[in-house]
Phi, psi and omega in degrees: 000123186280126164286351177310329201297336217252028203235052151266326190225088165336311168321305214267329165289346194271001193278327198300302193315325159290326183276338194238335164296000000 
């Protein structure tokens, strides 16, 4: 799952992003 889909909400993509890299 790409976190870009999740760039409605910035927060929430840098959270994923630490979390699924």
């Amino acid at each position: 799952m790409d976190p870009g889909i999740l760039c409605f909400n910035c927060t929430c993509l840098f959270r994923f992003n630490f979390v699924y890299s």
